[in-house]
C-alpha positions as CSV (number, residue, x, y, z in Angstrom):
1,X,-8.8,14.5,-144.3
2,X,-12.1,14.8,-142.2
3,X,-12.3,17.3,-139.5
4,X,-11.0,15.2,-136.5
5,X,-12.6,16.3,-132.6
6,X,-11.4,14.4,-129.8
7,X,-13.6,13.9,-126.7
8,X,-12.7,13.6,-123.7
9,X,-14.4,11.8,-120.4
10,X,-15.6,12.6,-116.9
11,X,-17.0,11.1,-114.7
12,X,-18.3,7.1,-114.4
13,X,-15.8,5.7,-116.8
14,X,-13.3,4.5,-114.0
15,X,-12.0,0.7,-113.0
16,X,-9.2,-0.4,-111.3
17,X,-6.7,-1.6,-114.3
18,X,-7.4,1.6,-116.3
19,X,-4.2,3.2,-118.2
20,X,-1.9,-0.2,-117.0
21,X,-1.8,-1.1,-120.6
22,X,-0.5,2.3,-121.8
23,X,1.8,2.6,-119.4
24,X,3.3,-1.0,-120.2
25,X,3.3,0.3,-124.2
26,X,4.5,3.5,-124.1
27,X,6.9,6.2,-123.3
28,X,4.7,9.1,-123.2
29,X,1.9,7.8,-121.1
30,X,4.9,6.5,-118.9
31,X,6.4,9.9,-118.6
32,X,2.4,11.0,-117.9
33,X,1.8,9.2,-114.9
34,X,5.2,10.0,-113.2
35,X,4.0,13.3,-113.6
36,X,0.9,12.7,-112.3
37,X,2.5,11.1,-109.1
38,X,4.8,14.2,-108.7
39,X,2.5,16.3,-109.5
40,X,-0.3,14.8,-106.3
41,X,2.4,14.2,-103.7
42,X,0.8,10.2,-103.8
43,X,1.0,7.6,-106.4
44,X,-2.3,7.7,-108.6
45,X,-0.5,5.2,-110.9
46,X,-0.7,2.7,-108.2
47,X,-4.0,3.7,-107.4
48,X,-5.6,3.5,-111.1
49,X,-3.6,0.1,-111.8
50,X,-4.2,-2.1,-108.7
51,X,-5.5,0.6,-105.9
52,X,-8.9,-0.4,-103.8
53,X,-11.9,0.1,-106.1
54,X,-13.6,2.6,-103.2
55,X,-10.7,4.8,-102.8
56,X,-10.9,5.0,-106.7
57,X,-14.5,6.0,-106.5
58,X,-14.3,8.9,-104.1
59,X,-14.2,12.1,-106.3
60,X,-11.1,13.6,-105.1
61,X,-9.5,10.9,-106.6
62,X,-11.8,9.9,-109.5
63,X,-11.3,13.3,-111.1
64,X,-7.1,13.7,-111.4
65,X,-7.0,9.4,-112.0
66,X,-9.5,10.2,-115.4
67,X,-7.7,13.0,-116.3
68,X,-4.4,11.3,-115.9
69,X,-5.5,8.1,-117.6
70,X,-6.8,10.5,-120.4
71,X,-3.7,12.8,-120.9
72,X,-1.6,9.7,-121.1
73,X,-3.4,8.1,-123.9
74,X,-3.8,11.3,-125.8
75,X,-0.1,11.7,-125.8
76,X,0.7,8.1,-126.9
77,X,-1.6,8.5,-129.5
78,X,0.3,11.4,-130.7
79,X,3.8,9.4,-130.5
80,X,2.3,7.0,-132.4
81,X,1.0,9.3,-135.4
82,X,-2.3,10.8,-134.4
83,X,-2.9,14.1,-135.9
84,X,-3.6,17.5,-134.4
85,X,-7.4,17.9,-133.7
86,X,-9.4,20.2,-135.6
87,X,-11.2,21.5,-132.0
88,X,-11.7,19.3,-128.7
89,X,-14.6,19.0,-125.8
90,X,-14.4,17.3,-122.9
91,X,-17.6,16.1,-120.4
92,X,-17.3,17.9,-117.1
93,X,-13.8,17.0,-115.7
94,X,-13.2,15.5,-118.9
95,X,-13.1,19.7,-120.3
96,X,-9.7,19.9,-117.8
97,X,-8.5,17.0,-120.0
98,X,-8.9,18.6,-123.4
99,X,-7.6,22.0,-121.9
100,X,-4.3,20.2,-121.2
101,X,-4.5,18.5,-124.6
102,X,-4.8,21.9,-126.2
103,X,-1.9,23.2,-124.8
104,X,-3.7,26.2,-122.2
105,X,-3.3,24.0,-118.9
106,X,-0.2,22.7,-118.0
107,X,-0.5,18.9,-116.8
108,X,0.0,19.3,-113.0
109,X,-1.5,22.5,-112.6
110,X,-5.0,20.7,-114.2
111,X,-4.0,17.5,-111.7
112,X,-3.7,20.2,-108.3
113,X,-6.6,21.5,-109.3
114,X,-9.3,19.0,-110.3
115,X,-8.0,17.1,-107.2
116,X,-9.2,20.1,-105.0
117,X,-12.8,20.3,-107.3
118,X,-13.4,16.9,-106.6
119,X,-13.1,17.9,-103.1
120,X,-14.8,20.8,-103.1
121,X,-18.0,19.2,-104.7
122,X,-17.7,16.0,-102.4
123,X,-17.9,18.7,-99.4
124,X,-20.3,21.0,-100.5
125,X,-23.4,19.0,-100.0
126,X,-23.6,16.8,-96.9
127,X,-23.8,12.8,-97.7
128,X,-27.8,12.1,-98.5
129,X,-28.7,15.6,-98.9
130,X,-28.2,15.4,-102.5
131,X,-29.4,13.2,-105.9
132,X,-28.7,12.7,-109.6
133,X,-30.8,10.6,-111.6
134,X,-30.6,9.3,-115.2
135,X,-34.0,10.3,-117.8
136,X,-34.3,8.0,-120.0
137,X,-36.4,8.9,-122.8
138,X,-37.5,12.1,-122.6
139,X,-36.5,15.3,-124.2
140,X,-34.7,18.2,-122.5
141,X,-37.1,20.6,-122.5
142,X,-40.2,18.3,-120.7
143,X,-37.0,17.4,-118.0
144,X,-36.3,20.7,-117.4
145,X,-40.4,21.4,-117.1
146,X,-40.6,18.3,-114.7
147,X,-37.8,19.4,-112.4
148,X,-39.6,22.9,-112.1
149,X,-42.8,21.5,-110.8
150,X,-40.4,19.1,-108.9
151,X,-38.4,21.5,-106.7
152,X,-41.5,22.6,-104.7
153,X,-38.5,25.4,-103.4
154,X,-35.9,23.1,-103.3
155,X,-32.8,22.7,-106.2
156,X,-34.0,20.3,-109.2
157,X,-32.3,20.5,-112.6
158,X,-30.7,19.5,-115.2
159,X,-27.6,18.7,-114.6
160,X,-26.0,16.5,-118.1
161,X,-27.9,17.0,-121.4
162,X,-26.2,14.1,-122.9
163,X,-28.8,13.0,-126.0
164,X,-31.6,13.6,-127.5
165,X,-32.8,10.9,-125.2
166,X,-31.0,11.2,-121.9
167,X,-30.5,14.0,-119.0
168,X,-29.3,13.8,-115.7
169,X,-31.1,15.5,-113.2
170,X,-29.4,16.8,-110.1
171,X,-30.5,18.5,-106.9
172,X,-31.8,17.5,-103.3
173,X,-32.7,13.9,-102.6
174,X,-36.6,14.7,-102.1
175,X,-36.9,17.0,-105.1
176,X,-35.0,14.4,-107.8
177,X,-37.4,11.6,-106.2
178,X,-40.5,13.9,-107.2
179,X,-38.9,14.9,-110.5
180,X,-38.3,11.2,-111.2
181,X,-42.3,10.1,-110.7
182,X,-43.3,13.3,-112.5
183,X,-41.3,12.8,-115.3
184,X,-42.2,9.0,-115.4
185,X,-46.1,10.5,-115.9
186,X,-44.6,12.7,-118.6
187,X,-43.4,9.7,-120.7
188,X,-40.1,8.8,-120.0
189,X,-39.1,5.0,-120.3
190,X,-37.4,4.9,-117.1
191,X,-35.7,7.4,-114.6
192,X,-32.6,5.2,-112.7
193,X,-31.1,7.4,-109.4
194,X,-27.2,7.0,-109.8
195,X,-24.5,6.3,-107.5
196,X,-22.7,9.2,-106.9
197,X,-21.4,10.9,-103.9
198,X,-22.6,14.7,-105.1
199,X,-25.5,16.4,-107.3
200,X,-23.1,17.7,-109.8
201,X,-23.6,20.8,-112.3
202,X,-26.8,22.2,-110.5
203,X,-27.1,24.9,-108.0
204,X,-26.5,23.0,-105.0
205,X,-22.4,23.3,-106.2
206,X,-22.1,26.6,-105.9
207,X,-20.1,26.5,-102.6
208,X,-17.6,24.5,-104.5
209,X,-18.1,27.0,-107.5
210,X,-17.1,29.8,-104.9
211,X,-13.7,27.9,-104.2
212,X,-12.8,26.8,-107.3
213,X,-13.0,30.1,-108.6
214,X,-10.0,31.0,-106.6
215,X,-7.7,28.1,-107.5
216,X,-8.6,29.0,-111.2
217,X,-7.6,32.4,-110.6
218,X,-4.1,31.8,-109.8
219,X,-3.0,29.8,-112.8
220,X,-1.4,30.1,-115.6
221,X,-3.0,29.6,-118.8
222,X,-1.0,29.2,-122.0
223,X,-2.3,30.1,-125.6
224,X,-4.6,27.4,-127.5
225,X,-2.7,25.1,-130.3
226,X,-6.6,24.3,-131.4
227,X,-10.1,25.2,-130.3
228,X,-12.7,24.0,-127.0
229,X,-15.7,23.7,-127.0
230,X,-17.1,24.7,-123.5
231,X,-19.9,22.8,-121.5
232,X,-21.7,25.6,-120.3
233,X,-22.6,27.3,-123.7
234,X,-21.4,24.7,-126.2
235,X,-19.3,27.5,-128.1
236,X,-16.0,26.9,-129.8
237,X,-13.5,29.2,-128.2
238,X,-10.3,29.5,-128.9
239,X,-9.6,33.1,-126.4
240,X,-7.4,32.2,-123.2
241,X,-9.0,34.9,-121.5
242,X,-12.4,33.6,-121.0
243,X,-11.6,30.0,-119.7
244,X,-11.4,31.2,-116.3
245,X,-14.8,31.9,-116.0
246,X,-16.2,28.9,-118.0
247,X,-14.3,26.6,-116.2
248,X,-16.0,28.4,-112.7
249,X,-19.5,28.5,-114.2
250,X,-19.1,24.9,-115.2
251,X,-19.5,23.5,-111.7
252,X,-23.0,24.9,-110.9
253,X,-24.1,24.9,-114.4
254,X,-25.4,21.8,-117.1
255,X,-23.2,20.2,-119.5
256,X,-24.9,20.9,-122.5
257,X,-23.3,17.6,-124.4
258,X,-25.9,17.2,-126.8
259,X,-25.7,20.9,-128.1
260,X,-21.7,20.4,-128.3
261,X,-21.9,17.4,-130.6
262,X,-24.4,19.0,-132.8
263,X,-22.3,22.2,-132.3
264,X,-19.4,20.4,-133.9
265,X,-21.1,18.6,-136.5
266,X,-22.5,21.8,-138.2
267,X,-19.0,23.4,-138.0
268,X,-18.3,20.3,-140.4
269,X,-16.4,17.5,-137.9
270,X,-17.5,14.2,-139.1
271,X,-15.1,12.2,-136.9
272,X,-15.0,11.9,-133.3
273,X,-12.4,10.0,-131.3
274,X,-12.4,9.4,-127.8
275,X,-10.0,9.5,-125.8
276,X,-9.8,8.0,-122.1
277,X,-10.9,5.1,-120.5
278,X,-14.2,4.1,-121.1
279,X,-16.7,4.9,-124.1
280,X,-19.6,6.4,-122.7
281,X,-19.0,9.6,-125.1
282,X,-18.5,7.5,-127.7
283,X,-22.3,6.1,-126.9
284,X,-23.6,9.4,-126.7
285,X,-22.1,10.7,-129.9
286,X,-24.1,7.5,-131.5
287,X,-27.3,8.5,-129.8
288,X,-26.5,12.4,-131.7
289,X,-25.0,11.7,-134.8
290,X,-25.7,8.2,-136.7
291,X,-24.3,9.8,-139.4
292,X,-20.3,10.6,-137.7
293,X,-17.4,8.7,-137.7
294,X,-16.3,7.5,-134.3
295,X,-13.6,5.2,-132.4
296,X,-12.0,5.3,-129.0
297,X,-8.6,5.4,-127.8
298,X,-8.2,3.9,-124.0
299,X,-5.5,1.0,-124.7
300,X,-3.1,0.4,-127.0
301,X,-5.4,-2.0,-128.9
302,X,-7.5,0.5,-129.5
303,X,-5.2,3.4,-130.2
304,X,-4.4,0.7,-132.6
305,X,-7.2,0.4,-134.2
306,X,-7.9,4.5,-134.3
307,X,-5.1,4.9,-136.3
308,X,-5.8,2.5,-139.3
309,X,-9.3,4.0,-139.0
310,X,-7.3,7.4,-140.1
């Protein structure tokens, strides 16, 4: 069989609806999200199947409703015959998902605790104060040039090295709006300011960085049953002792996503399956490798159609 990594989401692949159909299907994403609601003292099950599309949105909620949505459908796919992963990544949140997967987070200890990063982040920069903007079209290195003439003192970087194609950049509001016309002159095709409530994974993030660090301190990690690759270096690493600090340096730092796929792909994975709602990943993956293997798992259609893919 090909070497098999599953990917896992983050942010922007949330709707109201998401995980409804694996909870109607199956036991395990059943016994998931009763977890989940233990787990958060409130009912995210309600809130990811027919909550208010704001409340869904805010990041304290986002982050444990993607993770719970992800965990579920990684664990009916198991039921159902999916085999062990050769290694796992997951985007930004979406690493907290594979971590669980792997067996080194328990499920409401990674709930508790992305709740409270989602928090964290949404508080560390006052409303406005912060951007994040899509490059389209430009390679990493000229980004990472524009946001240094950009910042003129203030924070402007990269913030999600998706493709070879597309960055996020992240930093204050004034300094992303320079970057964006500078980096238009340099020859991207477009540069689109997102919708988010934070600059994530850029300096601005290290007062959330500083809090997290304690929350990560006090749990319990258990060994890996199969490798992570981390966002912050793109390594495969397999050694509970060093997640700590990944998962801490994460928050400030870039997710290097294009270096991961690549990463994995000259370590021999050919196939890469999704797994949580949405299939931005999956997009990306295309965008890195034409040559891989992919599918997505988010339903029970498509966890479906994975399998016969296998």
């Amino acid at each position: 069989m090909a070497k098999i990594a599953y990917i896992f989401p983050g942010q922007g692949s949330q709707a109201v609806g998401m995980g409804k159909d694996l909870f109607d299907n199956y036991a395990a994403a059943r016994e998931v999200f009763e977890a989940a609601d233990a787990a958060l003292g409130f009912s995210i099950s309600d809130m990811c199947f027919s909550g208010d599309e704001a409340d869904l949105q805010l990041t304290a909620n986002t982050q444990p409703a993607i993770l719970t949505v992800s965990v579920a459908a990684y664990r009916a796919a198991r039921t159902e015959g999916l085999p062990a992963p050769h290694v796992v990544a997951g985007h930004s949140l979406g690493e907290y998902s594979a971590l669980v997967a792997a067996g080194v987070l328990e499920l409401a200890d990674a709930l508790q605790t992305v709740r409270k990063r989602g928090t964290y982040m949404q508080e560390a920069v006052p409303v406005g104060v912060g951007a994040m903007a899509a490059i389209l079209g430009l390679d990493a290195s000229s980004v990472e040039a524009g946001c240094a003439e950009a910042a003129q003192g203030q924070v402007c970087s990269s913030a999600n090295i998706n493709s070879p194609s597309q960055v996020v950049i992240a930093g204050n509001a004034e300094a992303v709006d320079r970057a964006c016309e500078i980096l238009k002159e340099k020859g991207a095709k477009r540069a689109i300011k997102l919708n988010v409530s934070a600059p994530f994974h850029c300096a601005l993030m290290m007062p959330a960085q500083a809090q997290l660090a304690g929350d990560l301190e006090a749990l319990e990690y258990g060994d890996f049953g199969f490798p992570i690759v981390h966002n912050v270096d793109a390594a495969e690493n397999d050694d509970v002792s060093l997640v700590k600090a990944k998962l801490t340096e994460q928050v400030s730092s870039p997710v290097r996503w294009l270096q991961t796929i690549e990463n994995m792909t000259a370590s021999g994975v050919e196939r890469f399956i999704e797994i949580g709602p949405g299939k931005v990943l999956t997009g990306l993956v295309r965008q890195i490798n034409r040559d891989a293997v992919y599918s997505n798992i988010e339903n029970s259609e498509s966890l479906r159609s994975a399998l016969e893919s296998l």
